[in-house]
Backbone as CSV, one residue per row, in Angstrom:
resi,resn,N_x,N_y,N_z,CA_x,CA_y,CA_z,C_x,C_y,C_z
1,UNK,-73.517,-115.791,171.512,-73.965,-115.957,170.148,-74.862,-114.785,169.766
2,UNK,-74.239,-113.790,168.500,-75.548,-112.956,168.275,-76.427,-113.533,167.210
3,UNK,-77.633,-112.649,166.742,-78.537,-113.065,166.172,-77.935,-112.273,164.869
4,UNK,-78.533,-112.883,163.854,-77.487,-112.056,162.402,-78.707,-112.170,161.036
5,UNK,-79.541,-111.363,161.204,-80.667,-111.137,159.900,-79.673,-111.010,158.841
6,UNK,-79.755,-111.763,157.932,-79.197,-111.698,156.354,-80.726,-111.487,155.308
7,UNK,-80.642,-110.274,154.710,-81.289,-110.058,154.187,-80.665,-110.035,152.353
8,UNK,-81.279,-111.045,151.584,-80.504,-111.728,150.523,-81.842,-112.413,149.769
9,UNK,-81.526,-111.641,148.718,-82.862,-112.449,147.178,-82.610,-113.854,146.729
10,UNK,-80.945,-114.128,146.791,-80.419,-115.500,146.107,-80.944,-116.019,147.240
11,UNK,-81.268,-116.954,147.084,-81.383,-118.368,147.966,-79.789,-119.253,147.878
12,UNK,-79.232,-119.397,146.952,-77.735,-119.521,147.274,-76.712,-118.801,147.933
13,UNK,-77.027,-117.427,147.943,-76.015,-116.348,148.347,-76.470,-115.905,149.716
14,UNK,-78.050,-116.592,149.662,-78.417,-116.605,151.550,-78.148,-117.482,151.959
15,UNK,-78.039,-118.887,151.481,-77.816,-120.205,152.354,-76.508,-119.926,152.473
16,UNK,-75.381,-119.412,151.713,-74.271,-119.241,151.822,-73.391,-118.728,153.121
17,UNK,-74.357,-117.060,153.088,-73.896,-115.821,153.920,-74.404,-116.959,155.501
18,UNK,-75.501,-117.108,155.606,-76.110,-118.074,156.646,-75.041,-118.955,157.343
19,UNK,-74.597,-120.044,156.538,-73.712,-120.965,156.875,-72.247,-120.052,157.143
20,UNK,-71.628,-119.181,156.682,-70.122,-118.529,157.165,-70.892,-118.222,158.314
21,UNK,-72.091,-117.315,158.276,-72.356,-116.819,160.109,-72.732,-117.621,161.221
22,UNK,-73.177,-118.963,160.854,-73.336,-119.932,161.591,-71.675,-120.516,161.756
23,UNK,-71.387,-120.979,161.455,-69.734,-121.415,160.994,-69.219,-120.623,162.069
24,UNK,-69.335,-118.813,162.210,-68.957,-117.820,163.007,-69.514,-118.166,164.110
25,UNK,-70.712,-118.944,164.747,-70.965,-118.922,166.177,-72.410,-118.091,166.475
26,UNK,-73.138,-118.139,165.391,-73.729,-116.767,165.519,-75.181,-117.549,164.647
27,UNK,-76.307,-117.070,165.196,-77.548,-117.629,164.696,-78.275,-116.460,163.679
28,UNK,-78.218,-117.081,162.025,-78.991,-116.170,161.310,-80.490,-116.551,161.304
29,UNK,-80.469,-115.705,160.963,-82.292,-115.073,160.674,-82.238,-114.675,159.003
30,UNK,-83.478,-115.422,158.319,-83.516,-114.966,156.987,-84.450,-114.363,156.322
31,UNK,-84.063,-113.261,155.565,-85.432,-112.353,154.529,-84.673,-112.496,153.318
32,UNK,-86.005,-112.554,152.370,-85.884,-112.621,151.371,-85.988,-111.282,150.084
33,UNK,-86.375,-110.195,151.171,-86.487,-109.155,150.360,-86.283,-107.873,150.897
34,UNK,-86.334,-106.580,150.965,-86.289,-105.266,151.813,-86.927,-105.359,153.002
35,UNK,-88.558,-105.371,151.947,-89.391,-105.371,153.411,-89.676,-106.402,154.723
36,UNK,-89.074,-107.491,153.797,-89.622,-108.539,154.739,-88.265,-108.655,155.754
37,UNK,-87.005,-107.968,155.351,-85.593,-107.328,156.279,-86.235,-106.450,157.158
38,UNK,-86.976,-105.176,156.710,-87.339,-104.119,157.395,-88.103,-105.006,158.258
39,UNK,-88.927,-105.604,158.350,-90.350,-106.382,159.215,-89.382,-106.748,160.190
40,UNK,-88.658,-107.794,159.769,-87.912,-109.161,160.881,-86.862,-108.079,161.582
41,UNK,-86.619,-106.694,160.886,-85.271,-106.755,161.627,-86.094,-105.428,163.216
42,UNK,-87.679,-105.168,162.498,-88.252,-104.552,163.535,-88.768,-105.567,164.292
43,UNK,-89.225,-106.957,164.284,-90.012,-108.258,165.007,-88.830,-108.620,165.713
44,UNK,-87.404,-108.887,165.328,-87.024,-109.713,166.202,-85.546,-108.920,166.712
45,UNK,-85.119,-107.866,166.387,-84.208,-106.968,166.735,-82.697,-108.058,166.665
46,UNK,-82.812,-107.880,165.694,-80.957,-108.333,165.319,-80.170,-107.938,165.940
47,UNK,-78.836,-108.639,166.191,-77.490,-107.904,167.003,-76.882,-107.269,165.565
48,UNK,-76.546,-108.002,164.229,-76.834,-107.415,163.402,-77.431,-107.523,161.862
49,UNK,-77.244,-106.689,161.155,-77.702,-106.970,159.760,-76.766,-106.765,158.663
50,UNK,-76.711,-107.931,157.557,-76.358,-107.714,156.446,-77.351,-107.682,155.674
51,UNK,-76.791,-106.845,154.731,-78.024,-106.207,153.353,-77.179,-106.420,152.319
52,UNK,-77.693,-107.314,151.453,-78.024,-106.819,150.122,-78.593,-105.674,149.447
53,UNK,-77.994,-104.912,148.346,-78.111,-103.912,147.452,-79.369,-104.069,146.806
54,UNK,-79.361,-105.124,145.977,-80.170,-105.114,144.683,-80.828,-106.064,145.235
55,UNK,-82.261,-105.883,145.942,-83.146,-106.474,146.580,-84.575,-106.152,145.781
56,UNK,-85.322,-106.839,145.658,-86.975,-106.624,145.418,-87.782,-106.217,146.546
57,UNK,-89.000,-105.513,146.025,-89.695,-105.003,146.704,-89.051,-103.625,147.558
58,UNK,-88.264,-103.831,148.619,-87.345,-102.827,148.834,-86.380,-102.806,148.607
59,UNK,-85.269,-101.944,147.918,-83.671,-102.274,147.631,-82.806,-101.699,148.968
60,UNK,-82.027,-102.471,149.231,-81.103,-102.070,150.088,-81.596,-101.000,150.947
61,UNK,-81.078,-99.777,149.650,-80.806,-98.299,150.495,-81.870,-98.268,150.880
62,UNK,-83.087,-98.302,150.345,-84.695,-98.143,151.183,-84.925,-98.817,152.504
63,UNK,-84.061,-100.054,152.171,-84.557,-101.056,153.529,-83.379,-100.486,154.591
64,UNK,-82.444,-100.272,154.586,-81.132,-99.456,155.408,-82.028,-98.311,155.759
65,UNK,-82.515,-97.820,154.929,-83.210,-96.201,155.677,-83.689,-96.288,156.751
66,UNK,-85.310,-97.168,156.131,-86.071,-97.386,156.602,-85.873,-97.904,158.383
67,UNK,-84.855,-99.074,158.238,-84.233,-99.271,159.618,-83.731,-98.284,160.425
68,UNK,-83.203,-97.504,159.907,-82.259,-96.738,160.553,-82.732,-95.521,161.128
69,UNK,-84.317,-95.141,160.645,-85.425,-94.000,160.631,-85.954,-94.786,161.709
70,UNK,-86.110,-95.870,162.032,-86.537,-96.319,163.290,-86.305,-96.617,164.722
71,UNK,-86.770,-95.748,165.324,-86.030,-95.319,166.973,-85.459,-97.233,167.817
72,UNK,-86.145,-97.893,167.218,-85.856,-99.187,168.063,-84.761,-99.779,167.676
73,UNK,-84.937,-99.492,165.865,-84.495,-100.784,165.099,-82.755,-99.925,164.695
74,UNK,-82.907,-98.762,164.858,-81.765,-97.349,164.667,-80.611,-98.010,165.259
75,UNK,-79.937,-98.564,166.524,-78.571,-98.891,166.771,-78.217,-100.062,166.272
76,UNK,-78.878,-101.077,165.328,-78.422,-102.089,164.604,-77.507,-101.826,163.932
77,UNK,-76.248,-102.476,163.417,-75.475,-101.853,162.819,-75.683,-102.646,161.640
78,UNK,-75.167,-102.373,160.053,-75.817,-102.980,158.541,-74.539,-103.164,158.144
79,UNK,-74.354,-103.812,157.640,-73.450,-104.587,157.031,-73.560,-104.642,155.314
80,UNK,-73.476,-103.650,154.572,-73.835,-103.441,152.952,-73.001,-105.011,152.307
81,UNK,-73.200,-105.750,151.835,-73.059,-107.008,151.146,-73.455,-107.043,149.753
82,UNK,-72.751,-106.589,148.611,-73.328,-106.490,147.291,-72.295,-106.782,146.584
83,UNK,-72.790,-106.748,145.188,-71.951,-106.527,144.371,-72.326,-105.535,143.181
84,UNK,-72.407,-104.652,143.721,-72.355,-102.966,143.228,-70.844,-102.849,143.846
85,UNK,-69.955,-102.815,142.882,-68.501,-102.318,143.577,-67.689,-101.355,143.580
86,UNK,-68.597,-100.418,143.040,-67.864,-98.915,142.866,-67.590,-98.278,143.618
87,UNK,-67.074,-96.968,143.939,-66.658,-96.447,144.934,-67.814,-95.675,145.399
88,UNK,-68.778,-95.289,144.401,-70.295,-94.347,144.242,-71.143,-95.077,145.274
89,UNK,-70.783,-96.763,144.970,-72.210,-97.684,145.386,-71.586,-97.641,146.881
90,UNK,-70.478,-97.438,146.962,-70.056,-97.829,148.780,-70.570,-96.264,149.300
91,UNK,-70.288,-95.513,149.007,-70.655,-94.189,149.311,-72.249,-93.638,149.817
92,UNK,-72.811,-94.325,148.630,-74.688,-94.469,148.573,-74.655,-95.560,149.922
93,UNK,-74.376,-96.545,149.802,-74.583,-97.485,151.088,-74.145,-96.650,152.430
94,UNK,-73.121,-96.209,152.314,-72.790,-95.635,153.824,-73.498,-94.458,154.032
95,UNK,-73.910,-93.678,152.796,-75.022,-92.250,153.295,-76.504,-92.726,153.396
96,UNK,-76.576,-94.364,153.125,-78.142,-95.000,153.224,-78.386,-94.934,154.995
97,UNK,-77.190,-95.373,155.299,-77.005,-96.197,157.085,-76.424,-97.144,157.537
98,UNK,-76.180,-97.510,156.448,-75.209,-98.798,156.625,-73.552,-98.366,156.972
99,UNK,-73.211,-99.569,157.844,-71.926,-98.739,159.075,-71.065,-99.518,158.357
100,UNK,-70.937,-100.510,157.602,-69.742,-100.982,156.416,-70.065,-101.575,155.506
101,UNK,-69.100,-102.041,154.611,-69.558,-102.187,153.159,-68.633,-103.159,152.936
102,UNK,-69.368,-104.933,152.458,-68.283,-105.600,152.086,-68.810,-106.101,150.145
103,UNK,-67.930,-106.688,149.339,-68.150,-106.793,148.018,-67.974,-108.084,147.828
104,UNK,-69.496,-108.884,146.962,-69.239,-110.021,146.391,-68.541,-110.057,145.080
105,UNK,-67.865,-111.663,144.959,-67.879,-112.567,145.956,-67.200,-112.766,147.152
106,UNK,-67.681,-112.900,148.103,-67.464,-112.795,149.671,-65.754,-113.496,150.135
107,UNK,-65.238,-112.378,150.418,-63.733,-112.924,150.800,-63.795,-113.154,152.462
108,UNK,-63.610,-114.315,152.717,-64.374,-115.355,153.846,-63.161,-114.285,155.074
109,UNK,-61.995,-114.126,154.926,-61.329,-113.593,155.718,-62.135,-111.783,156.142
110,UNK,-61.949,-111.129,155.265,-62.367,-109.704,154.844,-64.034,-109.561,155.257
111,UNK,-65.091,-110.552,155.564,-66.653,-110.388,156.047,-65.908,-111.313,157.153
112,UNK,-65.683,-111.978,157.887,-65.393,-112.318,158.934,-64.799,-111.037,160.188
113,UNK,-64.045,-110.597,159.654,-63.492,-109.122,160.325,-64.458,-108.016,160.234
114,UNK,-65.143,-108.106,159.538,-66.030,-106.952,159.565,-67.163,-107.279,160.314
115,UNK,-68.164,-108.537,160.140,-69.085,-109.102,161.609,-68.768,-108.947,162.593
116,UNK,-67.263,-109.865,162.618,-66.917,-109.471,164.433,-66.663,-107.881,164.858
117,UNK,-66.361,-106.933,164.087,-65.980,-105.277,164.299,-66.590,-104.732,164.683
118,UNK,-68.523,-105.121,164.299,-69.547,-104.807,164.062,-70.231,-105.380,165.200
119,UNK,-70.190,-106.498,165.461,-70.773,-107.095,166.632,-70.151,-106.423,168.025
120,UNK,-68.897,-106.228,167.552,-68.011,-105.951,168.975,-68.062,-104.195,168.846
121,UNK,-68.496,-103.784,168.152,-68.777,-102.209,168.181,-69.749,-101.525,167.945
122,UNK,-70.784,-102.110,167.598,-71.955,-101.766,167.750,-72.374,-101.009,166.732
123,UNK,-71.430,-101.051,165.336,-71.421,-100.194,164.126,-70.854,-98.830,164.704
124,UNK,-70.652,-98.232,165.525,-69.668,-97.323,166.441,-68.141,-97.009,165.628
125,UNK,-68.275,-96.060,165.016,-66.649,-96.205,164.322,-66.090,-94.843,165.516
């Protein structure tokens, strides 16, 4: 079972993402905002992380940096989860740090394949 920080502002779209990764076998961890992603995902070292884009306090790409600028917290692999769906916003996410990019609303088949890819590769393409 890995550990799976969902970092998510909705409280619906976190209880949501939560329950498919539980559903998956896999124990989430929840933030409610950038920093409090950046904190938990340096306190308790995730196997991995999904991010939300359009976050308070820190947005996404800040909180993806920020992780990824950090020697501990750096081989987590991020999982971009938004709904920014342009080709610009996937682009910005993957030059943030984030190792894939899935688009709400969440196609249960299409984020299922990408957790396990991610879990089983370590964000490693």
């Amino acid at each position: 079972m890995a550990r799976v920080l969902i970092v998510e502002d909705d409280a619906n779209n976190r209880e949501l993402i939560a329950r498919l990764v539980a559903l998956m076998g896999h124990e989430p961890i929840l933030a409610e905002d950038g920093a409090q992603g950046v904190a938990l995902a340096r306190n308790e070292l995730p196997d991995l992380i999904i991010m939300d884009m359009g976050l308070p306090v820190l947005n996404g790409w800040q909180a993806t940096h920020r992780i990824k600028a950090y020697s501990k917290t750096s081989h987590i692999p991020v999982l971009a989860l938004t709904a920014y769906a342009l080709n610009e916003d996937r682009i910005r996410a993957l030059a943030s740090g984030c190792d894939d990019y899935e688009t709400k609303p969440i196609d249960f088949a299409s984020f299922q394949q990408k957790v396990t890819n991610l879990l089983q590769t370590g964000g490693k393409r």
